[in-house]
LUMVOTI-88961 format. One line per 5 residues: number of its first residue (from 1); for each residue x, y, z of C-alpha. Coordinates in steps of 0.5 Angstrom, whole numbers, plus 2048, in hexadecimal, padded with zeros to 3 digits. Example, Ala and Ser with C-alpha at 12.3 -4.5 7.8 and 13.67 -1.06 7.14 Angstrom:
// residues 2
1	819/7F7/810  81B/7FE/80E
// end
This chain:
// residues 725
1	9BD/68B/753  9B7/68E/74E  9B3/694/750  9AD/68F/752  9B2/68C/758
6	9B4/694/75A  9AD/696/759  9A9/690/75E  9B0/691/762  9AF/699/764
11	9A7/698/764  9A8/693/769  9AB/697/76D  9A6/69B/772  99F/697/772
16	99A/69C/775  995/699/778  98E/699/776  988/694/776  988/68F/770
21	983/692/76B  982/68E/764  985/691/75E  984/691/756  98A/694/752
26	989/695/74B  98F/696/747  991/693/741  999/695/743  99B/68E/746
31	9A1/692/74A  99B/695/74D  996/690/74E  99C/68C/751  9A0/692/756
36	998/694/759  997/68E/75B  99D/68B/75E  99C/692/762  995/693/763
41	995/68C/764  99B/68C/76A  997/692/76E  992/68C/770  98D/68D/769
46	989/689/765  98B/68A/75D  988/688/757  98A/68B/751  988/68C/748
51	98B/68D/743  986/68E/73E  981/694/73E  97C/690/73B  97C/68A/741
56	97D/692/746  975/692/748  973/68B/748  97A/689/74D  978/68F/751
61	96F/68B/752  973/684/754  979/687/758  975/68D/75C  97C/691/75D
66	97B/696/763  97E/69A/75F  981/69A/757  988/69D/755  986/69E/74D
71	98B/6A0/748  988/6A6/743  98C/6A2/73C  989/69B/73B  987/695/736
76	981/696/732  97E/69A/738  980/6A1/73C  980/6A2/743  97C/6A8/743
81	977/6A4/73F  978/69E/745  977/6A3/74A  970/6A5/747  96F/69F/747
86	970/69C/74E  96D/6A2/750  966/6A2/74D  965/69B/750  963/69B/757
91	968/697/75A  96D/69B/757  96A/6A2/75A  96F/6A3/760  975/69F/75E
96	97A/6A3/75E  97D/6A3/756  984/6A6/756  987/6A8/74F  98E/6A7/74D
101	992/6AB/748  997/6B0/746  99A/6B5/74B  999/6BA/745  992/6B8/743
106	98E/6BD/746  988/6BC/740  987/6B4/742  987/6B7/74A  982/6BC/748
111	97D/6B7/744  97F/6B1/74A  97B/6B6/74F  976/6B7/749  975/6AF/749
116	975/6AE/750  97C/6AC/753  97D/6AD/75A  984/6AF/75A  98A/6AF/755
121	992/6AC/754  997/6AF/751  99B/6A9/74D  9A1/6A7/74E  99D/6A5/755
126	9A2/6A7/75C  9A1/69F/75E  9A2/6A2/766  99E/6A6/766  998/6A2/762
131	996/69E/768  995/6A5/76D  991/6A7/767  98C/6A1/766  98C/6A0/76E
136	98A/6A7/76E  984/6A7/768  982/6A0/76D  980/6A3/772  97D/6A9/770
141	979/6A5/76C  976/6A2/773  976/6A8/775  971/6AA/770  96D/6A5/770
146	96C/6A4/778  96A/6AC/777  966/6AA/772  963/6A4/776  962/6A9/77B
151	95D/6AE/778  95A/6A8/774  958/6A7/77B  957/6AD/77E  952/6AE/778
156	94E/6A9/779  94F/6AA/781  94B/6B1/77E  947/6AF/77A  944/6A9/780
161	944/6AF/785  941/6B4/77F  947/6B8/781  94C/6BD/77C  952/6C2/77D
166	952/6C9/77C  958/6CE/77B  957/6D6/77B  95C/6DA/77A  959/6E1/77B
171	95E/6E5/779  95D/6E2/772  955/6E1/774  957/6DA/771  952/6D4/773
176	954/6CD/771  950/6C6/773  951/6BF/773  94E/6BC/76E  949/6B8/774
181	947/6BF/775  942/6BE/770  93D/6BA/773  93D/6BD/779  93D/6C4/777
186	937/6C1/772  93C/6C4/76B  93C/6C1/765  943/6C4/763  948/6C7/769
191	94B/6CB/765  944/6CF/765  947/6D1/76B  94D/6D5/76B  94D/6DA/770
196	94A/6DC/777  944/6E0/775  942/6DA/76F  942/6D6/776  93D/6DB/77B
201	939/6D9/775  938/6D2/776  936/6D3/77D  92E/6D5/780  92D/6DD/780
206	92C/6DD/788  933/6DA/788  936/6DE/783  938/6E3/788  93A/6DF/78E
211	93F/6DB/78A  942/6E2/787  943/6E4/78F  946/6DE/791  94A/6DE/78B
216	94D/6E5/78D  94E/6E4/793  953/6DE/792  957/6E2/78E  957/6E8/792
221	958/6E3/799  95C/6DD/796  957/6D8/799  954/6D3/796  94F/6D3/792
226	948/6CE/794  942/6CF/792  93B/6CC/78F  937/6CF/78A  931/6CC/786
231	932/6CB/77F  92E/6D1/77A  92A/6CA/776  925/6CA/772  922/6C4/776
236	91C/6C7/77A  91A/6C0/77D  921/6BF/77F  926/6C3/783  92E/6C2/781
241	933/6C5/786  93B/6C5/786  940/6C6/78B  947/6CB/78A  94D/6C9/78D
246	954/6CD/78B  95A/6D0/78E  95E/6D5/78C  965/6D3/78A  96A/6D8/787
251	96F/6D7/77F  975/6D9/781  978/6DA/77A  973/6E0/77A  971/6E2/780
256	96A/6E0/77E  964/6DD/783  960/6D6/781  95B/6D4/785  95A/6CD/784
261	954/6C7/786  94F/6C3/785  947/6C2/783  943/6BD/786  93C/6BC/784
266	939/6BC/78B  932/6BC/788  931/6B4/78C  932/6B7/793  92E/6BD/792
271	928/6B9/791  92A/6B4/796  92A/6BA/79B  924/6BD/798  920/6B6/79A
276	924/6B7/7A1  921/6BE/7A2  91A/6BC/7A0  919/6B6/7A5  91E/6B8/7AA
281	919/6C0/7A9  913/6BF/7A6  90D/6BC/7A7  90B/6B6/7A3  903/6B7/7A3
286	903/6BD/7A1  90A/6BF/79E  90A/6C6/7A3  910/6C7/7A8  90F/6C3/7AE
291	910/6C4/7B5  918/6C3/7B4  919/6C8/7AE  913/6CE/7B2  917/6CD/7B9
296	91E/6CE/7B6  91B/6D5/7B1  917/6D8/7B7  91E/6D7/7BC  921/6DB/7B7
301	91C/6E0/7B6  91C/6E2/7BD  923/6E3/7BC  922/6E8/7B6  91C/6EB/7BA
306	921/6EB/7C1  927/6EF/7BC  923/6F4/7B8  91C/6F5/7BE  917/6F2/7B9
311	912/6EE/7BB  90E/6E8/7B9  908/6E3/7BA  906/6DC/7BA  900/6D9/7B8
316	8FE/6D2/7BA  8F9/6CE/7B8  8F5/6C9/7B8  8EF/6C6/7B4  8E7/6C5/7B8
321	8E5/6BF/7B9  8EB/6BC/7B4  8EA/6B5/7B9  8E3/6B4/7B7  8E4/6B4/7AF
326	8EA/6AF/7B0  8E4/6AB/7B4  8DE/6AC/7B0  8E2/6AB/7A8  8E9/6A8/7AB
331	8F0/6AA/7AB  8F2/6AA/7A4  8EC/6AF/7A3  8EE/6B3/7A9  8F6/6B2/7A5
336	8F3/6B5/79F  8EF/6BC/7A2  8F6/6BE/7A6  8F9/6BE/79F  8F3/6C1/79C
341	8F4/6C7/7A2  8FC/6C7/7A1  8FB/6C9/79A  8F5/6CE/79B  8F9/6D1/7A1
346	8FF/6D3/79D  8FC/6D4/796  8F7/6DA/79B  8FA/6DB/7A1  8FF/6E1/79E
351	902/6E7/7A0  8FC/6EB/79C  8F8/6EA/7A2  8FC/6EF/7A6  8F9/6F5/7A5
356	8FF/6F7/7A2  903/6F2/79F  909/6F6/7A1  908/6F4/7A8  908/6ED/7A7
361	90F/6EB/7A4  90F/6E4/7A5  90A/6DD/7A6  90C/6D7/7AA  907/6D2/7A9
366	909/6CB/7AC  905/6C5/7AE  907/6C2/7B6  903/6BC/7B5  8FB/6B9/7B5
371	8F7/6BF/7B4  8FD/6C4/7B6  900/6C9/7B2  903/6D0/7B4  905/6D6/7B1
376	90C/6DB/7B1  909/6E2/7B0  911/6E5/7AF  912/6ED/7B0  90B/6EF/7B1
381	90A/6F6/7B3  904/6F6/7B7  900/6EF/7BB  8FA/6F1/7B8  8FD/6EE/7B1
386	8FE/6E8/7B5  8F5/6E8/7B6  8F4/6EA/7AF  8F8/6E3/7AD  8F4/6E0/7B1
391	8EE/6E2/7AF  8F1/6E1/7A7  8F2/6DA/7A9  8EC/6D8/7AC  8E8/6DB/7A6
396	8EC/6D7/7A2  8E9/6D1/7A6  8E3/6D3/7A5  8E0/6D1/79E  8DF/6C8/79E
401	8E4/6C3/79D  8E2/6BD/798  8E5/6B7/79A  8E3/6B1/796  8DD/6B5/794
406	8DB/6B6/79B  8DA/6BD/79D  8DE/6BF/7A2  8DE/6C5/7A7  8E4/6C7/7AB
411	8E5/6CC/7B1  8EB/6CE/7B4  8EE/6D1/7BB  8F4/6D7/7BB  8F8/6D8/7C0
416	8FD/6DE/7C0  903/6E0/7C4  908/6E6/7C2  90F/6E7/7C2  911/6EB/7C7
421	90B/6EC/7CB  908/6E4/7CC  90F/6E1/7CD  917/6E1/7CB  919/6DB/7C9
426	915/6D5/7C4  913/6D1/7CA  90F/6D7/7CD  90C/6D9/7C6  90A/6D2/7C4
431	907/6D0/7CB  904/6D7/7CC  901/6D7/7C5  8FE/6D0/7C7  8FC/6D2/7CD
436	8F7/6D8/7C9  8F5/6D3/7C3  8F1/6CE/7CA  8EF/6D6/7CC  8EC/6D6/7C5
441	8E8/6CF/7C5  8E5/6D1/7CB  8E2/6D7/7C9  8DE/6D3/7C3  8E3/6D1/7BE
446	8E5/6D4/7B7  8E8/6DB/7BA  8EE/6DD/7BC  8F2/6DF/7C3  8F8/6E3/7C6
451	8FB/6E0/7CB  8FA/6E3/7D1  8FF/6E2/7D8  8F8/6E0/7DC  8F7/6DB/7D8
456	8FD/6D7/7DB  8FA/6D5/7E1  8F5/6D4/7DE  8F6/6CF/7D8  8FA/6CB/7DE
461	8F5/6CB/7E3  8F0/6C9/7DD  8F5/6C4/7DA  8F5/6C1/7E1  8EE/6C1/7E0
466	8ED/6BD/7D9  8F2/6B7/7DC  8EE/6B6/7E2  8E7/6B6/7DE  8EB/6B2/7D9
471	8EB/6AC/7DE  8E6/6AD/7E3  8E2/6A8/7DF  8E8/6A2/7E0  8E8/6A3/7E7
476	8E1/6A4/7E9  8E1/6AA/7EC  8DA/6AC/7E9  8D5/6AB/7ED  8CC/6AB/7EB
481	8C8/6AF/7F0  8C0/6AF/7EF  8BB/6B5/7F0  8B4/6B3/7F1  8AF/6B6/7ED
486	8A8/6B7/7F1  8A1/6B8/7F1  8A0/6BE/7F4  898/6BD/7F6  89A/6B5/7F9
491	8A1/6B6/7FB  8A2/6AF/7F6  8A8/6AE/7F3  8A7/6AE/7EC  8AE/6AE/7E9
496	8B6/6AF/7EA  8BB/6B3/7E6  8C2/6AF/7E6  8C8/6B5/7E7  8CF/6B3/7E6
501	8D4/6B5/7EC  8DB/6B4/7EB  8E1/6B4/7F1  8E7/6B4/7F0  8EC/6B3/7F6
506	8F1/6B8/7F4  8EC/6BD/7F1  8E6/6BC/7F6  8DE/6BC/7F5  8DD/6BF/7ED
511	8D6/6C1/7EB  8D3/6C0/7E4  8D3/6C8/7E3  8DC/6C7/7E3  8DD/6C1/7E0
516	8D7/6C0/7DA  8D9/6C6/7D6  8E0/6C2/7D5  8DE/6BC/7D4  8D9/6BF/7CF
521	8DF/6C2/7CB  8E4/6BC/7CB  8DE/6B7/7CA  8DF/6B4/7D0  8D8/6B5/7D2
526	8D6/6AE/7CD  8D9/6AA/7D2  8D7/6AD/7D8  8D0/6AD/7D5  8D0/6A6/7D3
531	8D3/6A4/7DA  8CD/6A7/7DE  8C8/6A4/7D8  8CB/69D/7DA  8CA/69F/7E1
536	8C3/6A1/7E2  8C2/69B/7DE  8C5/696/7E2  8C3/69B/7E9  8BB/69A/7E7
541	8BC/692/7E6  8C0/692/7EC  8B9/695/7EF  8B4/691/7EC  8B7/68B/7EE
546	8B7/68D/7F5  8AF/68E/7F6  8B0/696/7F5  8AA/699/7F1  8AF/69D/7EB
551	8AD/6A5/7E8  8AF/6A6/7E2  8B7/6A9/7E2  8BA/6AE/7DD  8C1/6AE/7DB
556	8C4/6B6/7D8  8C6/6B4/7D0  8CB/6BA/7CD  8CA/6BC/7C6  8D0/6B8/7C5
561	8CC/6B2/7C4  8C7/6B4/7BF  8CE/6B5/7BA  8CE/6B0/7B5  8D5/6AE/7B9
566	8D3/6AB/7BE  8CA/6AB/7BE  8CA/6A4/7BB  8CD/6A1/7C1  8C9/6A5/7C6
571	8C3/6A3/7C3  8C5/69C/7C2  8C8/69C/7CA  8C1/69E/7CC  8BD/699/7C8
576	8C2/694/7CB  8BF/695/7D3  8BB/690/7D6  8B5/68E/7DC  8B4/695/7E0
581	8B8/699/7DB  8B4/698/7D6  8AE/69B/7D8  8B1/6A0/7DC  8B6/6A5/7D9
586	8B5/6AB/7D7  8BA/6B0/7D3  8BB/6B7/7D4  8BD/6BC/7D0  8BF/6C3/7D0
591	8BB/6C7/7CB  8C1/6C9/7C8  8C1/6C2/7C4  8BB/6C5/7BF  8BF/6CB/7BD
596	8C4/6C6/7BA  8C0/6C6/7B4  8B8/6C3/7B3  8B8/6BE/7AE  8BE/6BA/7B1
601	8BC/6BB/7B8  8B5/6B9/7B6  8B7/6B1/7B3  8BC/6B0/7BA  8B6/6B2/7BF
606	8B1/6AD/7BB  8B7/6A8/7BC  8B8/6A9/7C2  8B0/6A9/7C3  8AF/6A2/7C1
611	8B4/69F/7C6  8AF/6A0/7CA  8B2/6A6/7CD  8AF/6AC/7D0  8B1/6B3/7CF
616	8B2/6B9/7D2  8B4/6C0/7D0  8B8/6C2/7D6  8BA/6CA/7D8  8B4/6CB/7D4
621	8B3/6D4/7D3  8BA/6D5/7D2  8BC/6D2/7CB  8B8/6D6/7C7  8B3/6D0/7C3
626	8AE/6D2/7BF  8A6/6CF/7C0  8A6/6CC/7B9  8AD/6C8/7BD  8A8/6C5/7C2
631	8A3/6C3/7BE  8A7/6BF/7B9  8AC/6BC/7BE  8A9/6B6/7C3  8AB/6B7/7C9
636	8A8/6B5/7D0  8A9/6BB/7D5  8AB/6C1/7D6  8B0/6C4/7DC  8B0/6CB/7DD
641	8B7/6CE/7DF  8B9/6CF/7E6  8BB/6D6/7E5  8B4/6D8/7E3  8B1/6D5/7EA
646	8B6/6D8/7EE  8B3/6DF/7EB  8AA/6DD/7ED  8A9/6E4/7F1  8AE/6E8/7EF
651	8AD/6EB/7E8  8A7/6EA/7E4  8AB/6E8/7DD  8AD/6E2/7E0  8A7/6E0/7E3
656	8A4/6E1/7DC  8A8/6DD/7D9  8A7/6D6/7DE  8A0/6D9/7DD  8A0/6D7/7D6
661	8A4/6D1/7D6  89F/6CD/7DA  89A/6D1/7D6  89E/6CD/7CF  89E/6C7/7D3
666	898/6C5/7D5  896/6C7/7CE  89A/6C3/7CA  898/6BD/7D0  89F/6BD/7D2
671	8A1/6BC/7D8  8A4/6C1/7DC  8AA/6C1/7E2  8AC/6C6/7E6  8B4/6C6/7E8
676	8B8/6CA/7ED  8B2/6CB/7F1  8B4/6CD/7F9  8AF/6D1/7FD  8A8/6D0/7FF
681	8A6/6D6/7FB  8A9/6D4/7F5  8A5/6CD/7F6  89E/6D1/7F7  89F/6D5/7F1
686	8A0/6CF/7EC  89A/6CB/7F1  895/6D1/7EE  898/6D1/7E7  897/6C9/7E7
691	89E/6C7/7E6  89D/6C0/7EA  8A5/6BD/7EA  8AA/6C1/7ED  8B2/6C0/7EE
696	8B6/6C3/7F2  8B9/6C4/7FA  8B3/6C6/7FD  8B1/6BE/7FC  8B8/6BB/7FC
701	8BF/6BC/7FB  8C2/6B7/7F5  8C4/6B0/7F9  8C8/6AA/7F8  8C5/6A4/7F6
706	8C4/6A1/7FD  8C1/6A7/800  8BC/6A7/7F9  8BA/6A0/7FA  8B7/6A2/802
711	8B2/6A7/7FF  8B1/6A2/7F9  8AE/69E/7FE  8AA/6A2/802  8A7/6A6/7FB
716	8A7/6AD/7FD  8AB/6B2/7FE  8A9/6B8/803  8AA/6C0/803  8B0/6C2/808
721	8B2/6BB/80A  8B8/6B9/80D  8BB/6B6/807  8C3/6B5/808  8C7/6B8/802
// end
């Protein structure tokens, strides 16, 4: 028996098992070739073998072994020079190259490593041992190369996520980054970055220090760290941030402690949340906080203020007649001036209109919605810092707006309440600093209040009020009375005064003094005035139709009507009236409207006049006009206030002044009425004085229609009759 028999006998003794994997031999020793196969081949390998140094590389690209047993001496070509040559072929970077040669040669071993051999063999091989040895060099090298699948994965899972990892060994103070690091982190090298202070660096200076105290207390707590930080870029427009995980874990062979984690690129989600906190926080109009964001900061004041006694004040605001802009202009106009009076109210409305900017910490200013905005007045040291806001908000209001070349004025209404003393709670402060800015509008506008706890019951019983005012109109609850006008002399009726009544069943009789001034201030008064026009209108007509003789009725105007809002649709609707009407309407207004501004006033009486309309100045003595307003302005007939009449032989002043009226009148040619008259003594004078038309309860209470007609019919109307009210 040969030594190739005993040889292939004794290594096919112990057949290990191992996963087949391809196999090239390279070996000029035929022995060899022939002995590795048989047992390579025998443990469930496939084998290919070369002889020839020569024909190494090109047996290695057409067979791609999984792994290469390489001899050092060969024909024509080393194996170090095969190896070399294998590895710089990039199918040849991770096959395992294991060199055989002598057991005594340790320079080839030395240069084998050199060239890129993964393991070496000792000739004369141990053929039992030869292959545990290839199983072994098999499955670390799957082992490797799923490792190396697995960070090739991880990386681009990183770099996908714009996630990297890092490593601190703060004994060492020694910082490693992934490679993915860098374009998270923004760097062009990593390795600029090699340790904890050259990474505090890279973050925003605001947290550099948060991130510094996180740090320290992971290591002093051994908690994990979790942090996000804002990256220090040179990028003004756009803000990077980072987020910082690690763990702390320990080197057992030297006791020493690594914290270990990642870094993610978390810049995405925080502009995401941005753009959450801003429509979820702030108003879309005009970018101020909104109701959402001011209630949320006011509840966490007043906890503030409860801890440490402070105090604070909130302010309310709302715009004067904001509604008629939108209106006249429109709603994008009305759109544009609320931006124009956000960016005027924070550009202005600081700290420095406290009298002393230290007494003012903070300002809130917020938009609730239309025309509404408040103000959080934090840590004020006294409620009259809240006043001089006030009075800095509303000079800030005062100077024009242009809004598409139109020149706009704006006036405001400020309410306020104060922490502790108006309320503890945001609800009460709110409502309270509302209920103060009505109290504000009522006294005039364009000022400011404090609440105060009697105009709770109050603003209740007004808001009442305003809602059964607002629909009275809808259910009919108005009611027209006459009050006839007479000649004194004959007793004949010379005309009728048409005055607006208003029963509600809940509330009962209200009477014009109570319910006209707030209908004046919520505009309502345009269509109750309109109605009773209309009214009037079609009363006259019914009573022509009817055979009865008419007199001239006039109809109360606010000074409403006469604003370019609403003025071209009241004189268009008294150019509409038709029969009776057209002849026999007569509009009366106070005095006051001359005080509006003359030039305007002038050109809307002369339109009013070329209806066809007469005019008369009512209230006439108490509104101040001057005698150059009554020469120029074409009216028909003055009435002498009440309240004058009620004075005739009490005090001389007064008498002289309804001496002078009439005297004015009858030089002007103008005729003259006298309102409120309800004594004989008070009809003797104004007989002397040659005041011929009277009106008051002397004569007649105002009456309904029915009653009127009675006395329309008969024509006259005597002193003390009987006349049902």
């Amino acid at each position: 028996m040969n030594s190739f028999s005993v040889a292939s006998r004794e290594s096919c003794q112990i057949l290990p098992s191992v996963e087949s994997s391809r196999i090239l031999i390279v070996d000029d020793d035929r022995v060899i070739l022939c002995l590795a196969r048989a047992t390579l081949e025998t443990a469930g390998h496939v084998v290919n073998e070369c002889s020839d140094g020569e024909l190494a590389f090109e047996s290695f690209l057409e067979f791609k072994p999984d792994i290469v047993l390489l001899d050092v001496v060969l024909p024509h070509k080393d194996g170090f020079a095969i190896c070399r040559e294998i590895r710089s072929h990039r199918n040849g970077q991770d096959v395992p190259v294991v060199m055989m040669t002598g057991l005594d040669d340790v320079d080839s071993i030395h240069k084998a490593y050199d060239v890129g051999a993964t393991d070496f063999l000792a000739k004369p091989l141990n053929w039992q041992i030869l292959p545990y040895r290839i199983n072994y060099i098999h499955r670390s090298t799957q082992a490797f190369q799923q490792l190396r699948s697995s960070e090739i994965t991880l990386s681009r899972a990183q770099r996908l996520a714009r996630m990297g990892s890092w490593e601190w060994n703060p004994t060492l103070d020694y910082l490693l980054l992934s490679e993915t690091c860098e374009p998270v982190l923004d760097l062009s090298y990593i390795s600029d970055v090699r340790d904890i202070k050259s990474f505090i660096t890279l973050l925003h200076p605001k947290d550099q220090r948060r991130f510094s105290k996180a740090l320290d207390i992971t290591l002093e707590k051994h908690q994990p760290l979790s942090v996000d930080c804002q990256l220090n870029t040179n990028d003004i427009e756009e803000k990077r941030f980072i987020h910082i995980e690690a763990h702390i874990s320990h080197n057992y062979i030297n006791h020493s402690t690594v914290l270990t984690g990642i870094i993610q690129d978390i810049s995405r989600r925080k502009t995401a949340e941005e753009q959450i906190r801003n429509l979820a926080y702030y108003d879309s109009l005009t970018g101020l906080p909104n109701r959402a964001l001011f209630q949320e900061r006011l509840k966490r004041s007043i906890a503030i203020a409860k801890q440490y006694n402070n105090r604070l004040a909130v302010l309310f605001l709302d715009l004067d007649q904001f509604k008629s802009i939108n209106d006249s202009l429109g709603h994008t106009a009305g759109d544009i001036l609320l931006q124009n009076v956000a960016d005027r109210l924070q550009k202005k409305v600081r700290p420095y209109d406290a009298a002393d900017a230290q007494d003012l910490r903070d300002i809130l200013i917020a938009r609730l919605g239309g025309d509404e905005f408040t103000f959080l007045l934090d840590r004020i040291s006294s409620p009259e810092i809240a006043a001089q806001v006030a009075q800095g908000i509303i000079k800030a209001l005062d100077s024009p707006f242009n809004l598409n070349g139109n020149e706009i004025f704006i006036s405001c209404s400020i309410g306020i309440s104060v922490y502790p003393y108006d309320g503890g709670d945001m609800e009460t402060l709110l409502k309270n600093a509302d209920t103060a800015m009505f109290s504000a509008k009522d006294l005039g506008r364009n000022t400011f209040q404090y609440y105060a706890q009697e105009m709770n019951s109050a603003s209740v019983q007004n808001l009442i009020f305003k809602t059964h005012l607002r629909k009275a109109l809808e259910k009919n609850e108005f009611l027209i009375y006459y009050q006839p006008k007479v000649n004194c002399n004959t007793n004949e009726i010379v005309g009728l005064e048409a005055l607006t009544r208003w029963y509600n069943p809940e509330l009962g009789w209200i009477y014009p003094d109570s319910f006209i001034p707030i209908a004046e201030n919520t505009d309502l008064v345009i269509a109750i005035d309109r109605w009773v026009l209309w009214s009037v209108c079609h009363q006259l007509n019914e009573w022509s139709d009817d055979g009865i003789k008419i007199v001239p009725v006039s109809v109360n105007l606010s000074a409403k009507h006469f604003t370019k809002n609403y003025f071209t649709d009241t004189i268009n609707m008294i150019k509409a009236r038709t029969g009776a009407a057209v002849d026999n309407l007569e509009i009366e207004i106070t005095e006051s409207v001359l005080l509006e501004g003359a030039d305007e006033m002038f050109q809307a009486f002369q339109l009013l006049q070329d209806t066809g309309v007469n005019i008369a100045i009512d209230d006439f003595g108490i509104g101040y006009s001057s005698l150059s307003y009554l020469t120029n302005f074409p009216f028909h007939t003055l009435k002498i206030n009440k309240s004058f009449i009620s004075m005739i032989h009490k005090t001389s002043e007064d008498t002289s002044v309804i001496n002078a009226i009439i005297a004015l009148a009858h030089s002007l040619n103008k005729q003259i009425v006298a309102e409120g008259v309800e004594t004989t003594e008070q009809l003797s004078y104004l007989k002397r004085k040659k005041c011929l038309i009277i009106q008051g309860y002397l004569f007649s209470y105002p009456l309904l229609s029915e009653d009127v007609r009675i006395l329309l019919k008969n024509g006259f109307c005597q002193p003390n009759s009987q006349i049902p009210t």
